[in-house]
C-alpha positions, 0 to 999 in steps of 0.5 A: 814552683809546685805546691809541694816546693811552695810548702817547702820553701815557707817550712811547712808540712806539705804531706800535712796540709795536703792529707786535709784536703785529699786534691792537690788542685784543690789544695793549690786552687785555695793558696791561690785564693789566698792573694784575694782574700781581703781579710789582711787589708780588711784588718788594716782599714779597721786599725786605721779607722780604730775599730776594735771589732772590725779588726778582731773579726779580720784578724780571727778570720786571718788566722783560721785560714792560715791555720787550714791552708797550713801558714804556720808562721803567719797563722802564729802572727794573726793569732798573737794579732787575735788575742790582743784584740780580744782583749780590746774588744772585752776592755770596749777599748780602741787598740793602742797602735793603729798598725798592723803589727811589723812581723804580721806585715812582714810574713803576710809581704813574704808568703804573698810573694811565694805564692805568686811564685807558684807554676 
């Protein structure tokens, strides 16, 4: 699959994402990056651990990636994920649920399987 199919197959503006980045290995160098960033599992082991800060910071950090590499769907999830923390972080209260939320796990399995589908 090319870059351009990849950003199809997800519904995403691949004229958009690519206008940000002026290369198109360049682009496609940080979609592959994506696979080892560790913010998602970083936001897992602080929900786990029920540390509020921690997980803000990786949630943020998931979002603005995905708002840059133009993941609309998971950047959208990763900011509703961002805004709740906030709020704990601001409370100095532990999240009510120690989970990352289902569709934020469902769209982060499904865009990593798209990604490794890339030629």
């Amino acid at each position: 699959m090319t870059l351009k199919e990849f950003y199809e197959t997800i519904g995403e503006n691949y004229e958009d994402v690519f206008s940000r980045f002026g290369d198109e290995a360049f682009l496609k160098r940080f979609v592959i990056k994506f696979l080892d960033d560790p913010c998602f599992s970083d936001l897992k082991t602080a929900l786990s651990r029920r540390d509020t800060e921690a997980a803000f910071r990786a949630a943020h950090t998931l979002k603005g990636i995905c708002l840059n590499l133009g993941f609309q769907d998971l950047y959208k999830e990763s900011a509703a994920v961002t805004e709740r923390l906030r709020e704990c972080v601001k409370s100095e209260s532990a999240p009510a649920d120690s989970r990352v939320p289902m569709n934020l796990e469902s769209r982060y399995q499904a865009l990593i399987q798209k990604i490794r589908q890339l030629d």
